[in-house]
KOLRO-228128 format. One record per residue: residue in three letters; x, y, z of N, C-alpha, C in turn. Coordinates in steps of 0.2 Angstrom, whole numbers, padded with zeros to 4 digits, always signed. Example, Ala and Ser with C-alpha at 12.3 -4.5 7.8 and 13.67 -1.06 7.14 Angstrom:
Ala+0066-0028+0039+0062-0022+0039+0066-0016+0039Ser+0064-0011+0035+0068-0005+0036+0064+0000+0039
END
This chain:
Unk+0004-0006+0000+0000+0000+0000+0004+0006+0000Unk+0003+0013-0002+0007+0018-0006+0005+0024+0001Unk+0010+0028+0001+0009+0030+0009+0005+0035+0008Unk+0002+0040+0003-0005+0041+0002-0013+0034+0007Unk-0011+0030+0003-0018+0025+0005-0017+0024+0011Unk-0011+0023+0014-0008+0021+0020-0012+0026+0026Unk-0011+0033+0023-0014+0036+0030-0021+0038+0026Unk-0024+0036+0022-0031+0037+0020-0037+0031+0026Unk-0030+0025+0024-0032+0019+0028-0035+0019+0035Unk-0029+0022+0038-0030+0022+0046-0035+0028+0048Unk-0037+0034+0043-0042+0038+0046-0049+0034+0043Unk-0048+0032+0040-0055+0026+0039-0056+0022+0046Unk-0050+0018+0047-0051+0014+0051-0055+0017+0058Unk-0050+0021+0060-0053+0028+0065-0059+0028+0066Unk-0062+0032+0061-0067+0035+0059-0073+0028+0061Unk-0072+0022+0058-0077+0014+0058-0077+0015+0065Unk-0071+0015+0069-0073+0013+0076-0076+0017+0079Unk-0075+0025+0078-0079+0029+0084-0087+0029+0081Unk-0086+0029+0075-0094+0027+0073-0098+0021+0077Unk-0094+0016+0075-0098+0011+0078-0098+0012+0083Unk-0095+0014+0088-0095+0014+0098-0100+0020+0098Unk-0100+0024+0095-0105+0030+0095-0113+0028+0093Unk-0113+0024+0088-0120+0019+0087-0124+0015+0092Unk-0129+0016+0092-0131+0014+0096-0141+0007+0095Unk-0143+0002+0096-0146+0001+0094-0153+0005+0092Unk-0157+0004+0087-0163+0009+0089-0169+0002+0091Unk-0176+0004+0089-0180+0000+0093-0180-0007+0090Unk-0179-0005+0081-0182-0011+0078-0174-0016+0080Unk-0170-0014+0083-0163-0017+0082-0159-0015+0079Unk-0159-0013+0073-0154-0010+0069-0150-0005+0070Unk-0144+0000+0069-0141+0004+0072-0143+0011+0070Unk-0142+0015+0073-0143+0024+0075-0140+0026+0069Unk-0141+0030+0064-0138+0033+0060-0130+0037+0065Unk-0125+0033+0059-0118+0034+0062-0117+0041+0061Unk-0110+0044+0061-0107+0049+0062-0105+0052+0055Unk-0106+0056+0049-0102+0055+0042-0096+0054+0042Unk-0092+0051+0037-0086+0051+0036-0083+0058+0035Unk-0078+0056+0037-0073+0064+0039-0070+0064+0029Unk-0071+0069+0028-0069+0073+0023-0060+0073+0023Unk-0057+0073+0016-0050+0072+0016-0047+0081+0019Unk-0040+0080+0022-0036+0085+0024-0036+0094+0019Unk-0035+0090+0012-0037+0094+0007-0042+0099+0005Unk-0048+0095+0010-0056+0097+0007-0058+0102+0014Unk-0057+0098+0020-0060+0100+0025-0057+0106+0029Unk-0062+0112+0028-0061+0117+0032-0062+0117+0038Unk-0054+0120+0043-0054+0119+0048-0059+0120+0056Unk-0063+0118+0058-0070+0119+0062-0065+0121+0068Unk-0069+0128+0071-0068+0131+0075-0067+0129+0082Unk-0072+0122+0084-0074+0120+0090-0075+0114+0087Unk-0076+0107+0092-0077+0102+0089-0083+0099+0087Unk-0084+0098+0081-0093+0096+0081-0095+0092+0085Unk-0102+0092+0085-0106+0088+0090-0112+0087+0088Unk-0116+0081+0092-0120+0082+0088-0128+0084+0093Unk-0131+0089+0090-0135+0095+0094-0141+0092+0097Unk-0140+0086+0095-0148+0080+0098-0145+0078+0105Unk-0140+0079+0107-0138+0076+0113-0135+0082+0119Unk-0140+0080+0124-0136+0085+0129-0129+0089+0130Unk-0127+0094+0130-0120+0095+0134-0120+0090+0139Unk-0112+0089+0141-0112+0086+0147-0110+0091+0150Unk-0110+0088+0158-0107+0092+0162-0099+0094+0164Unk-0096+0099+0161-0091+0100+0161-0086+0097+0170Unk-0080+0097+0169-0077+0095+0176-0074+0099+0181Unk-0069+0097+0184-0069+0103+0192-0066+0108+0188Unk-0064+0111+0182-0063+0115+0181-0066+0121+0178Unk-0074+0116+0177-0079+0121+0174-0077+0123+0166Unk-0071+0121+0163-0070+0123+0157-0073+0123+0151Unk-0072+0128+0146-0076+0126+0139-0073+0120+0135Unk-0079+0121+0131-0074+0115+0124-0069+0115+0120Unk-0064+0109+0121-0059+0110+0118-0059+0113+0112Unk-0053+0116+0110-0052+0120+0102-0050+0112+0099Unk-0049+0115+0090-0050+0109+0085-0046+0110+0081Unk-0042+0110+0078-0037+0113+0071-0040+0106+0067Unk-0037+0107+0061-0036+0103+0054-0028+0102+0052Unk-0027+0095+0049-0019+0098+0047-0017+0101+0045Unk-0021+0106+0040-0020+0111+0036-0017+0118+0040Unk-0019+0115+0048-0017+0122+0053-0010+0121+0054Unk-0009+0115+0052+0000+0113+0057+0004+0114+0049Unk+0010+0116+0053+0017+0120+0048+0019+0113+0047Unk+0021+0111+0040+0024+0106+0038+0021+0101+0039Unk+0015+0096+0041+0011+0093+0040+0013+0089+0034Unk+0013+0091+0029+0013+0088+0021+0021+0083+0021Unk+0025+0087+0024+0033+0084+0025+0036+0079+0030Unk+0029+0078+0033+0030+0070+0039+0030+0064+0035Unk+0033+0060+0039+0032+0053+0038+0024+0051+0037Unk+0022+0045+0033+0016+0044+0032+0014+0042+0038Unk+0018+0038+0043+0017+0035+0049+0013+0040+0053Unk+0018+0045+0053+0016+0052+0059+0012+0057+0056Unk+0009+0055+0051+0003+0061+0046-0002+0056+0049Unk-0003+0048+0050-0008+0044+0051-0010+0046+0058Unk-0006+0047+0062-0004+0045+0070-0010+0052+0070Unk-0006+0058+0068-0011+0062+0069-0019+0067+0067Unk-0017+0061+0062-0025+0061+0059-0030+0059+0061Unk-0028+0053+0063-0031+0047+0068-0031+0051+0075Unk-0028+0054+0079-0030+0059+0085-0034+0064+0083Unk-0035+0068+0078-0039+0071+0077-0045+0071+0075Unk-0045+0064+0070-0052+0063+0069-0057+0059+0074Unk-0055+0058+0080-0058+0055+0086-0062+0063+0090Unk-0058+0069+0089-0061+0074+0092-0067+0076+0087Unk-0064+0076+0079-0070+0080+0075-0074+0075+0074Unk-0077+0070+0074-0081+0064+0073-0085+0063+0079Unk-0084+0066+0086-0086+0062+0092-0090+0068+0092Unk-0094+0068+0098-0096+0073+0102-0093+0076+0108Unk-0093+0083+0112-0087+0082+0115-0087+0079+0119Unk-0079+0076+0122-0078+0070+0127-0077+0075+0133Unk-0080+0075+0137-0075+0080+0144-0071+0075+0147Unk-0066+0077+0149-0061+0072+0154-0066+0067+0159Unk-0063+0061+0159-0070+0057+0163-0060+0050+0166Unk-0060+0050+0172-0055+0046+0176-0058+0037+0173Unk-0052+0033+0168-0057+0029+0169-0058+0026+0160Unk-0060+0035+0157-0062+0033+0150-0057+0032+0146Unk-0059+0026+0141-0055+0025+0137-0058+0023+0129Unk-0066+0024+0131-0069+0023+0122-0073+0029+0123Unk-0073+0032+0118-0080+0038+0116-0087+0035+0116Unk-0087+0029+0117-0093+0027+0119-0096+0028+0127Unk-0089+0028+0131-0094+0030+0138-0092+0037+0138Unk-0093+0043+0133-0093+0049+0135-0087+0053+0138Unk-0082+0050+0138-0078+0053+0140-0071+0051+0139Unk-0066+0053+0142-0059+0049+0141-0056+0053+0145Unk-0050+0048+0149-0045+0053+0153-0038+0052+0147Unk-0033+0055+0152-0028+0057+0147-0024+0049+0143Unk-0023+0046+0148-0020+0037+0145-0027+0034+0141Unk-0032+0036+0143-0039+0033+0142-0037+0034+0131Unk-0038+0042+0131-0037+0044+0124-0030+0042+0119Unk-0024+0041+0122-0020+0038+0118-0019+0034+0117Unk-0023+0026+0122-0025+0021+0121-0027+0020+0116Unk-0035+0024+0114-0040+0023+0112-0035+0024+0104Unk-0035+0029+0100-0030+0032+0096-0024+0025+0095Unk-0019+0023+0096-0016+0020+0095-0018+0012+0094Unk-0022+0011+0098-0026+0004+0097-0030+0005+0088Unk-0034+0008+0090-0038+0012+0083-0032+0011+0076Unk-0025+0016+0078-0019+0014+0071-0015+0006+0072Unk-0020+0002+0075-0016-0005+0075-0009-0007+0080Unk-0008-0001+0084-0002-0002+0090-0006-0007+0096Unk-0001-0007+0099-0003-0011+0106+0001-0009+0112Unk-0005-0001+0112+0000+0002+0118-0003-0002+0126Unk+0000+0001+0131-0003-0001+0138-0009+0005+0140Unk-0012+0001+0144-0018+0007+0144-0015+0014+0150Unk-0011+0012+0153-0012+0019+0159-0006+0024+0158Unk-0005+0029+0156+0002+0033+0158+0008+0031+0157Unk+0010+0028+0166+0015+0025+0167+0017+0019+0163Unk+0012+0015+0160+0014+0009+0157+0017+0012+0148Unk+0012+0019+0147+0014+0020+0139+0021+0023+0140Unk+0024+0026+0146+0030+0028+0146+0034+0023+0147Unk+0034+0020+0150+0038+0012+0151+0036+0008+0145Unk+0032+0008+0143+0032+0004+0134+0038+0008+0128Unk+0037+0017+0131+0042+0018+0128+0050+0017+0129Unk+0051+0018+0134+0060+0018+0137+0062+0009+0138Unk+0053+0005+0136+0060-0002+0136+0058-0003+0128Unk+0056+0000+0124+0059-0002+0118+0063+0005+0115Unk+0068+0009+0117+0074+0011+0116+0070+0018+0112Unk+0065+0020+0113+0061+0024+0111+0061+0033+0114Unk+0061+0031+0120+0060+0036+0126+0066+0042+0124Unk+0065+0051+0125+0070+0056+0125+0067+0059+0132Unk+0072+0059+0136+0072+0060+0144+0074+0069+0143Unk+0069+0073+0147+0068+0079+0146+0073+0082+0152Unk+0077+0088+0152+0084+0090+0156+0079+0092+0164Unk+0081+0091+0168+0076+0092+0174+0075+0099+0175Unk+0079+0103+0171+0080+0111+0172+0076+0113+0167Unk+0076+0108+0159+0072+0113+0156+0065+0118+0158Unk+0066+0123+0156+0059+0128+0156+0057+0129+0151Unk+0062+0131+0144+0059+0131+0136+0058+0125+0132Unk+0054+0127+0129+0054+0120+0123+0061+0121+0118Unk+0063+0128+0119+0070+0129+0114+0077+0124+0117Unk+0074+0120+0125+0081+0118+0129+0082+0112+0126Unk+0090+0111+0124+0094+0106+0119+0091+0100+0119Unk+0087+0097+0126+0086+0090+0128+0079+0088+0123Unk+0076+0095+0122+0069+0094+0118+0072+0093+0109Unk+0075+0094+0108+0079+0095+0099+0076+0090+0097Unk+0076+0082+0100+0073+0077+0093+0066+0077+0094Unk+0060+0082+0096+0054+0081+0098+0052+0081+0091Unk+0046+0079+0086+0045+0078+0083+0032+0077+0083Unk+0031+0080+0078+0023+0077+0077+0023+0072+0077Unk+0016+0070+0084+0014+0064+0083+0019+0059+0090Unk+0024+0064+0091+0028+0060+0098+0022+0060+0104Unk+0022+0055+0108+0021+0056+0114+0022+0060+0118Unk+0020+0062+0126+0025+0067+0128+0020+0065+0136Unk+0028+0064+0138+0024+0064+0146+0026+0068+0149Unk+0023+0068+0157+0025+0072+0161+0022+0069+0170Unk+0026+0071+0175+0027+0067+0180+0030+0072+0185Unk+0028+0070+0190+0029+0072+0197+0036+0068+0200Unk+0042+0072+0201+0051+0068+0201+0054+0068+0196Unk+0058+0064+0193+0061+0065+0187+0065+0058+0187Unk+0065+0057+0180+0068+0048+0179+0077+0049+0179Unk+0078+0055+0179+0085+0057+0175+0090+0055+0184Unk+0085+0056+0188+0087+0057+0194+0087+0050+0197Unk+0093+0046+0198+0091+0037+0201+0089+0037+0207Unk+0088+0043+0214+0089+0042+0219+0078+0044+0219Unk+0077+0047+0214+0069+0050+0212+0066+0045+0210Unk+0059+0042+0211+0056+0039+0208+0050+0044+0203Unk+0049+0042+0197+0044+0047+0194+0036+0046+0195Unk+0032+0048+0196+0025+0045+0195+0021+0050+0190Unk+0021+0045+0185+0020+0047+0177+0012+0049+0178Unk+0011+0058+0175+0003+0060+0181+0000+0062+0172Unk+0001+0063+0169-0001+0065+0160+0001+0063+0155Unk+0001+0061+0150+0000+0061+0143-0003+0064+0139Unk+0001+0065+0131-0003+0069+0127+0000+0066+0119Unk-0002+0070+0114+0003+0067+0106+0004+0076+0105Unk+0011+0077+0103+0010+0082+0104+0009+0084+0094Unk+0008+0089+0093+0005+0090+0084+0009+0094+0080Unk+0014+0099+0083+0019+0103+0081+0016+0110+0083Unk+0017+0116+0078+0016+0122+0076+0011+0124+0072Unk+0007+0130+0075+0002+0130+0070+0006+0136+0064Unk+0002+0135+0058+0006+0137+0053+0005+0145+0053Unk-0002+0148+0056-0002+0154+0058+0002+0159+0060Unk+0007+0156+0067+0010+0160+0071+0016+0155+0074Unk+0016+0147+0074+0020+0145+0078+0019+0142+0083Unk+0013+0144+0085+0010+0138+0092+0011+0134+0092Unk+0017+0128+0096+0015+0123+0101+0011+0120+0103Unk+0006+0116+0099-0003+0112+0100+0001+0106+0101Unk-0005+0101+0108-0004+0095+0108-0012+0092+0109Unk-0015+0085+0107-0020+0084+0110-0019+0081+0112Unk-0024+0082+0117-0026+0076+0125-0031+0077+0128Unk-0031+0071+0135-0040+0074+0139-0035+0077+0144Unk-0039+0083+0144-0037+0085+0152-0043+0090+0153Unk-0042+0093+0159-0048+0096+0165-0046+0101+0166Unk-0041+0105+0162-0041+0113+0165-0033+0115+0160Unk-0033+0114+0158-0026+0115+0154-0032+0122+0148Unk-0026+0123+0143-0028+0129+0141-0026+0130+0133Unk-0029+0132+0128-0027+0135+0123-0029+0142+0122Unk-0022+0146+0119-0023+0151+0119-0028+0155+0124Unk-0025+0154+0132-0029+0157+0136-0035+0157+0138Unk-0038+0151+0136-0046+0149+0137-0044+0141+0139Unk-0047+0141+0147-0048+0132+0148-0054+0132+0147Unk-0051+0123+0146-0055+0120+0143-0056+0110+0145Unk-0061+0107+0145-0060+0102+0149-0062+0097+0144Unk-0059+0091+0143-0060+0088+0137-0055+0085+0132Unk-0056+0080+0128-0053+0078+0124-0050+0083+0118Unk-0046+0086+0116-0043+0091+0109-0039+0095+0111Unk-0037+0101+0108-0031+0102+0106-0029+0108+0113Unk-0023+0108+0115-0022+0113+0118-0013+0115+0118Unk-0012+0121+0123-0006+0125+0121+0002+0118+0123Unk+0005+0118+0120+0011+0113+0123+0015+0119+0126Unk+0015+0118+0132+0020+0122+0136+0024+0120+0140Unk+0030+0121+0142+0035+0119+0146+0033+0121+0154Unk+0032+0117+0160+0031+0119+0167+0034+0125+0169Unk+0033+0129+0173+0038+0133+0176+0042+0129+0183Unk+0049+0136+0183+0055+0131+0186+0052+0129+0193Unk+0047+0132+0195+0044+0130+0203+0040+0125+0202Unk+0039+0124+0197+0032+0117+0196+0034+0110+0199Unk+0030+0106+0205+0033+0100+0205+0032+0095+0200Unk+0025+0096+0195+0026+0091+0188+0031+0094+0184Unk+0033+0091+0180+0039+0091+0173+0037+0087+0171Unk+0040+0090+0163+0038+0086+0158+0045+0084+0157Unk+0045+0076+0156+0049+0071+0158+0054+0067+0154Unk+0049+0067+0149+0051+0062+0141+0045+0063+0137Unk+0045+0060+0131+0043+0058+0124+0048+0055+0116Unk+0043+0055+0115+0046+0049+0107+0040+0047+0106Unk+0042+0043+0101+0036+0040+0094+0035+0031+0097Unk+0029+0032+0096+0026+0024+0101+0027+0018+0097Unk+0030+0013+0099+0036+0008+0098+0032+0006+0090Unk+0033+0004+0085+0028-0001+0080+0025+0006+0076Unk+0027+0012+0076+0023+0016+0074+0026+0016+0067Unk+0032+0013+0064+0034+0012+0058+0031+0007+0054Unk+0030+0001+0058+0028-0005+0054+0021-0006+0057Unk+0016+0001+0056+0010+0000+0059+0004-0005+0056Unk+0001-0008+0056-0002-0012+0054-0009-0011+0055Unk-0014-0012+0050-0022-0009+0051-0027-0016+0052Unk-0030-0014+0055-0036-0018+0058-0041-0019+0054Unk-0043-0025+0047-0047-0024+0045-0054-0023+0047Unk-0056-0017+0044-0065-0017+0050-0069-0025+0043Unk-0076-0025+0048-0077-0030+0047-0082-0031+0040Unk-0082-0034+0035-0084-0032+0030-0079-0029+0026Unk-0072-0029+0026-0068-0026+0021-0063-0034+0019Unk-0059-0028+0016-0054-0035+0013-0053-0041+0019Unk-0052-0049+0020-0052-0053+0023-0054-0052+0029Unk-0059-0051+0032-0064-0051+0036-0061-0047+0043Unk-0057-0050+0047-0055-0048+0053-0047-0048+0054Unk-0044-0049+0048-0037-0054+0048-0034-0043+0047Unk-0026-0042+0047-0023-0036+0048-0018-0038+0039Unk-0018-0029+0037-0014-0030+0030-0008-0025+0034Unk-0002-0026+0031+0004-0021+0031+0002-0015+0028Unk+0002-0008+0032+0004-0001+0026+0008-0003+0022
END
């Protein structure tokens, strides 16, 4: 498969599962008209907040009372066009879980769009399973999936810029953690408290966008509680979280797709 179709593939596949899990029986048995398919990168103009869909209650936002997540398109991110097809899929497939769903508010626990919500390891579980990986489901474990397959870049304890030398191989589509201690340190033990994929630079200005669930984090000076896009910034130097490491999630080169069911050989996986 041609690295066009390759990431054509995995936002289809995306898109089947948040549909299905968003479906829901009707009376006669049959299923609830699903979600449309998401429009190509090309075509689709970028949607200001994330659609949803207007027959279903808001939920209740979380302790931080936030709005709805903001939403970019690839079309917002610098260089997009010049990534790997792997890391064009990785983020397409994170994005089309926000523009396809209803919003998710942060929910401790969640990890399908079907129970209305997701927390932070909930959502890059879901996303990574969806592109054919086999990550772990909590935090801690996807940051230890990173650092024992030799994946992991260990953030300097002092950084405060994103411009600090330690961040130089960050890259779209990496993961990116962050933790209360620091691993750099043997005598510290780290306890891994967030997750996010970070997305690059908007092409507008240069912002720093990563999506993930969180409860009060902020883009461009509006929080917001929920699944989608917000500011990547570096903690300040009094902060006891830090951001810790990141890298690209193990198998992300030799990704493999999920047949949905009903396509080519039923249930069985093809190579991108």
């Amino acid at each position: 498969m041609n690295l066009h179709l390759k990431s054509q593939a995995v936002i289809a596949l995306v898109m089947a599962g948040v549909s299905g899990n968003l479906a829901a029986p009707d009376a006669s048995g049959g299923a609830s008209p699903q979600v449309p398919p998401m429009a190509t990168a090309a075509t689709r103009a970028p949607p200001a907040a994330v659609p949803h869909d207007e027959s279903r209650p808001e939920p209740t936002p979380g302790m931080s009372g936030g709005a709805r997540p903001a939403m970019v398109g690839t079309r917002d991110l610098a260089g997009f066009a010049s990534l790997p097809a792997a890391r064009q899929a990785l983020i397409e497939a994170a994005l089309a879980v926000a523009t396809h769903a209803p919003w998710l508010p942060y929910r401790h626990g969640g990890a399908d769009p079907a129970l209305g919500g997701l927390d932070c390891s909930g959502a890059m579980y879901f996303v990574l399973t969806q592109c054919g990986l086999s990550p772990p489901r909590t935090s801690a474990g996807q940051y230890g999936w990173l650092r024992d397959h030799h994946q992991l870049h260990l953030v300097a304890e002092e950084a405060t810029t994103a411009e600090d030398p330690s961040l130089a191989g960050l890259q779209p589509g990496d993961l990116l953690f962050w933790a209360t201690g620091h691993p750099a340190e043997p005598a510290k033990t780290a306890i891994i408290t967030h997750v996010a994929m970070y997305l690059g630079r908007e092409l507008t200005d240069g912002l720093q966008i990563m999506i993930n669930a969180t409860d009060g984090r902020s883009y461009r000076g509006t929080k917001a509680d929920g699944y989608g896009v917000y500011d990547f910034s570096m903690p300040r130097a009094t902060s006891l979280t830090k951001l810790v490491g990141y890298g690209p999630p193990p198998g992300m080169a030799e990704m493999t797709l999920k047949t949905p069911t009903g396509g080519d050989g039923g249930s069985g996986t093809r190579a991108k």
